[in-house]
Phi, psi and omega in degrees: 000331205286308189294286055112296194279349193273329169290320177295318216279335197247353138312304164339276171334300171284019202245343166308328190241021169239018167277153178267141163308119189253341173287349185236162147305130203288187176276175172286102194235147158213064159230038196059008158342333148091035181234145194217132173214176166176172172268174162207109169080016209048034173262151167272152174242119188243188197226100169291141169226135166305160180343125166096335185242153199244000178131323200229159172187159163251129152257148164283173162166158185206088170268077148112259184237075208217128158245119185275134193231148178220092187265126207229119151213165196228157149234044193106252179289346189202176175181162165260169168195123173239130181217132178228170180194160173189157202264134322277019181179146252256203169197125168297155175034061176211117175346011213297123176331099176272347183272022159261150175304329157336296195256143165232155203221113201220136181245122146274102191241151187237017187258157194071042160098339207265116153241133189245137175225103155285085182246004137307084244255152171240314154232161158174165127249176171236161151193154201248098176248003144206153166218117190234089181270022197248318189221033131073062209204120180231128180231185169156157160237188181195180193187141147191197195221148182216177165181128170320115152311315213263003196219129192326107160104158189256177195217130178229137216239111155224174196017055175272148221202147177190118191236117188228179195214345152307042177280086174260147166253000000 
């Protein structure tokens, strides 16, 4: 019994002091950290990932001199998908208009039987503030205000964030 509690006292601690705060937004990172947040309605929104996966991922693609970026993350019940793309390469700090047809931007929520894909976008952005594609490495936050055809209200994406490092191509 002696060890047992002399093993807890000193495991405890550290295994305490690698959990993460789930209540806040992570921070605005651009070192590929594999992180995504947001508010949806001013709630906070994080991204479940099974053991080991954090949740989020990106696909690439380079359809003629077009470079495509599709940023993916989940929770349970809901997710997100955002895709912007631009000729000949992806641009830092530069707005892009998700409420043009260009670009498409969709929060899902599927819960109580219900899927609402709010992908009618009325305003927002995206902006990119790093693509490192040499280490795979995509950051940016974005906002926007969306809403369902198929389901009552509009949904509104504020202080969303993304440092993500999960890139297939």
């Amino acid at each position: 019994m002696k060890y047992l509690y002399i093993v807890v006292l000193f495991i405890l601690p550290v295994a305490l002091s690698t959990c993460r705060d789930e209540d806040e937004l992570p921070p605005i990172t651009m070192e590929g950290k594999n992180t995504f947040g947001c508010k949806v309605n001013g709630k906070l929104w994080l991204p479940q990932g099974r053991a080991g996966q954090s949740g989020t991922h990106v696909d690439l693609t380079f359809p003629g001199d077009t470079v495509v970026v599709n940023i993916y993350a989940s929770a349970g019940e809901s997710g997100f998908v955002i895709s912007i793309y631009d000729v000949p390469n992806l641009q830092i700090n530069k707005p892009y208009d998700l409420a043009t047809d260009q670009y498409y931007t969709s929060y899902l929520n599927w819960s109580n039987g219900i899927s609402c894909d709010s992908d009618s976008i009325i305003s927002g952005n995206v902006t990119l503030s790093r693509f490192d594609r040499p280490i795979n490495i995509i950051s940016g936050t974005f906002e926007f205000t969306t809403y369902s055809n198929e389901c009552s209200g509009s949904v509104s994406i504020t202080e969303g964030r993304f440092d993500i490092a999960e890139i297939f191509y």
